[in-house]
Backbone as a printed PyTorch tensor [residue, N CA C, xyz], in Angstrom:
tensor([[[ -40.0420,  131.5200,   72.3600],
         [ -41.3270,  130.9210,   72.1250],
         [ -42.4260,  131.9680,   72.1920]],

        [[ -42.4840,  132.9390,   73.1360],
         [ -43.3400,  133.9390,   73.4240],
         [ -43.5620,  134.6880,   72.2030]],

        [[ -42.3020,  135.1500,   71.5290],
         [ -42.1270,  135.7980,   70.0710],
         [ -42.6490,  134.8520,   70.0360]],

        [[ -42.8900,  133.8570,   68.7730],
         [ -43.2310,  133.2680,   67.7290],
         [ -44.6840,  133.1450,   68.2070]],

        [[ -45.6880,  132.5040,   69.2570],
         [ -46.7430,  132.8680,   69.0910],
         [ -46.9810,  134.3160,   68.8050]],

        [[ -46.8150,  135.5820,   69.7520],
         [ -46.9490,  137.0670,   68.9900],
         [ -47.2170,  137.3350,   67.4580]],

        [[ -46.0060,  136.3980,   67.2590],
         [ -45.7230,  136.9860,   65.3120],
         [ -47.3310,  135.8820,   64.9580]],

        [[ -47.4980,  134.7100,   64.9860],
         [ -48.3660,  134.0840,   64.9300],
         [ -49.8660,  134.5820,   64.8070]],

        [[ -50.2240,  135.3120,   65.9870],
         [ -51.4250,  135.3730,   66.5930],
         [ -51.1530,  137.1290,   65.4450]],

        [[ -50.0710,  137.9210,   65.5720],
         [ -50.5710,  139.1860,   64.9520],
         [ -50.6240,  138.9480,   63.0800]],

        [[ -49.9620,  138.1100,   62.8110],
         [ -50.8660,  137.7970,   61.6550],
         [ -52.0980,  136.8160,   61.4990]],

        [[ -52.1250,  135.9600,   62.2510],
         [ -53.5820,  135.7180,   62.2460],
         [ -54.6410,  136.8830,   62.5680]],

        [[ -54.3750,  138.0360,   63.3870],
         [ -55.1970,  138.7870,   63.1050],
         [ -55.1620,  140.1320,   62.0240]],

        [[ -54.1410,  140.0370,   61.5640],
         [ -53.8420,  140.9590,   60.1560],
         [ -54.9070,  140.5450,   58.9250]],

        [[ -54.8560,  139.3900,   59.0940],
         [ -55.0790,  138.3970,   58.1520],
         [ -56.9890,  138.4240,   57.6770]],

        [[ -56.8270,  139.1090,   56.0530],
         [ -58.1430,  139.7350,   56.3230],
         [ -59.2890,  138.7520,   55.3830]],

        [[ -58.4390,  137.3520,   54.7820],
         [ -59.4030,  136.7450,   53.8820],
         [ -60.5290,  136.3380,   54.4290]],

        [[ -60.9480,  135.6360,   55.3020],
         [ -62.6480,  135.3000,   55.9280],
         [ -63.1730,  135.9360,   56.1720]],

        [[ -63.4040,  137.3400,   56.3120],
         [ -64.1180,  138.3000,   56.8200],
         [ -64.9650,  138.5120,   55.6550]],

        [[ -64.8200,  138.5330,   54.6710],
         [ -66.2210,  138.9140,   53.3630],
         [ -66.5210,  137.4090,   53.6200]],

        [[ -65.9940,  136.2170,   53.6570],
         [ -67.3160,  135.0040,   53.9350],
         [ -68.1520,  134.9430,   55.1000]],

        [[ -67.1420,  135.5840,   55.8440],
         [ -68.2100,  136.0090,   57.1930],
         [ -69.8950,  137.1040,   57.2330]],

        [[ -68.7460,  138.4580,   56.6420],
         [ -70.1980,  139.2180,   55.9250],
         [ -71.1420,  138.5430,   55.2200]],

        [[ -70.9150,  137.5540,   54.0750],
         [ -71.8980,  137.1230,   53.1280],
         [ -72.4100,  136.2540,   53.5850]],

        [[ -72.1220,  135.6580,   55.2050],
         [ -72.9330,  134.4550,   55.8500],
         [ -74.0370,  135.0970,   56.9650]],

        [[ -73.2920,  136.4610,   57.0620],
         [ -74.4180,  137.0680,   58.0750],
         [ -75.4920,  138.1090,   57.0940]],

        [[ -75.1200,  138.2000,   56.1580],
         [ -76.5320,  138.9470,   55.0390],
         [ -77.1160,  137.6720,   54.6830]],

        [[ -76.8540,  136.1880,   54.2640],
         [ -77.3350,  134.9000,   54.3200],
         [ -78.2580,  134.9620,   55.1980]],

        [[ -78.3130,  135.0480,   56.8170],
         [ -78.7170,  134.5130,   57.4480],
         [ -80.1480,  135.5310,   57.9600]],

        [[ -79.7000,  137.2360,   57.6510],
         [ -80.3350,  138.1860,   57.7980],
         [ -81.7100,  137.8800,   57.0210]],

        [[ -81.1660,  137.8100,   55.4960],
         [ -82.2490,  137.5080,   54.6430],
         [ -83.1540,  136.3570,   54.6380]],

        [[ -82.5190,  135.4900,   55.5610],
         [ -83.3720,  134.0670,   55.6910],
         [ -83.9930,  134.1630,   56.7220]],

        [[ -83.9170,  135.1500,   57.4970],
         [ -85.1000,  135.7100,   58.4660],
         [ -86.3340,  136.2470,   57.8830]],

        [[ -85.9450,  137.6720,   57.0160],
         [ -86.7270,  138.6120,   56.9850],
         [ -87.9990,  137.5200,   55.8120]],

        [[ -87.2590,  136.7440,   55.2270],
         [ -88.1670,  135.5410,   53.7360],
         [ -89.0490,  134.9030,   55.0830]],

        [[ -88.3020,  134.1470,   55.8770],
         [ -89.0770,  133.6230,   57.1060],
         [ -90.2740,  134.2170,   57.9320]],

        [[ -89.7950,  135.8500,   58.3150],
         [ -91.0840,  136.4910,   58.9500],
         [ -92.4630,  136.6770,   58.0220]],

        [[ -92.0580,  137.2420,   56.1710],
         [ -92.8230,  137.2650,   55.4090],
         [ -93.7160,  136.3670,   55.0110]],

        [[ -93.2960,  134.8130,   55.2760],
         [ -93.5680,  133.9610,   54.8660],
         [ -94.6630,  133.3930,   55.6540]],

        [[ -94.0490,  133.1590,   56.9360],
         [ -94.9650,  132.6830,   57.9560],
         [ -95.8730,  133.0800,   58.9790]],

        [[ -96.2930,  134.2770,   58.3990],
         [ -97.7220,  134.9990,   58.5830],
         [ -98.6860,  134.6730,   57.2880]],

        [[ -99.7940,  134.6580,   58.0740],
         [-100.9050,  133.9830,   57.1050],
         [-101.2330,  135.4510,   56.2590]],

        [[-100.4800,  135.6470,   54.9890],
         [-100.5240,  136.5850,   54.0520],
         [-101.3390,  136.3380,   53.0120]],

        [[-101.2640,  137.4930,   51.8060],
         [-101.8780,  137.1700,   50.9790],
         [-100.7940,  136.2740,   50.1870]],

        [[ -99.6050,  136.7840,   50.1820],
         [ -98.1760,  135.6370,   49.1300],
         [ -98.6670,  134.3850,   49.2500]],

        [[ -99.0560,  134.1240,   50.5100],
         [ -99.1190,  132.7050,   50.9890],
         [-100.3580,  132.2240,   50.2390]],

        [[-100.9750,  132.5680,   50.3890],
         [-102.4690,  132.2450,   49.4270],
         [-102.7330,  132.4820,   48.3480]],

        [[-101.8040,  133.4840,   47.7290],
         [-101.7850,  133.3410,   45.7890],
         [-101.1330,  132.2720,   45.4150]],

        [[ -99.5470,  131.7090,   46.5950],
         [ -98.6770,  130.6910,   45.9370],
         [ -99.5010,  129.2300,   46.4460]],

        [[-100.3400,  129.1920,   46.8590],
         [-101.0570,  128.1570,   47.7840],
         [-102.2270,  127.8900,   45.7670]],

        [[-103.1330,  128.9770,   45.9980],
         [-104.0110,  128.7510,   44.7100],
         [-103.4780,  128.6130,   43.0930]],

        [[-102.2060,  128.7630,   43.3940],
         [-101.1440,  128.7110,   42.1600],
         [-101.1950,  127.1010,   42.2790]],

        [[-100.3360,  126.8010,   43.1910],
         [ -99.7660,  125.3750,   43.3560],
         [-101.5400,  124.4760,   43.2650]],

        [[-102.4690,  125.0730,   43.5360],
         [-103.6760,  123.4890,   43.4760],
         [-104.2330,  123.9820,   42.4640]],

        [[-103.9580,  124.9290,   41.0980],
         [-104.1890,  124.9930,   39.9420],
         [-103.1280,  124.2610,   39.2910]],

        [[-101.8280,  124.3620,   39.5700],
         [-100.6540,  123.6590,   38.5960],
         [-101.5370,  121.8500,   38.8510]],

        [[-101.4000,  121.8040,   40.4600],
         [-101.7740,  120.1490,   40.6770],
         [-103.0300,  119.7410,   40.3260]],

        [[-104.2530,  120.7420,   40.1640],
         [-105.2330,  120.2330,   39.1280],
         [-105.0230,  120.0820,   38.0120]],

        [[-104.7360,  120.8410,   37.2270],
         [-103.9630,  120.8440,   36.0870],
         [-103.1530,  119.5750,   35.0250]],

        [[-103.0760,  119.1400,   36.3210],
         [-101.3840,  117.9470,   36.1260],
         [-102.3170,  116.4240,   36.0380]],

        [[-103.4990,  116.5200,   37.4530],
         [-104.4090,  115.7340,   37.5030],
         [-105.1910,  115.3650,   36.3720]],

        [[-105.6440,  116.6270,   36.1170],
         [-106.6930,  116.5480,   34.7640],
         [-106.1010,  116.0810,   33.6700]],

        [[-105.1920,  116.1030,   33.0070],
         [-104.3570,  116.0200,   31.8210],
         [-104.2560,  114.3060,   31.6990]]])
């Protein structure tokens, strides 16, 4: 029994498929920070996409 977990557990850790979904969930999560810090400081982005959006919604109004 001791064998067969061993053989078990050393290919479960041989075993290399989740590790790039792992990488691509932690650059996911990296980048959804750094959009987050940019974002939620009172910037200028924030206030061109702010005077964008109540020109589209005047816009939409007026029509």
């Amino acid at each position: 029994m001791y064998c067969r977990i061993r053989e078990q557990c050393s290919i479960a850790w041989s075993d290399q498929r989740g590790v790039t979904t792992i990488e691509y969930a932690i650059i996911g999560v990296v980048m959804s920070i750094i959009v987050l810090a940019v974002f939620n400081q009172n910037s200028e982005i924030i206030n061109a996409l702010e005077s964008a959006f109540q020109a589209i919604t005047n816009n939409i109004q007026s029509a």
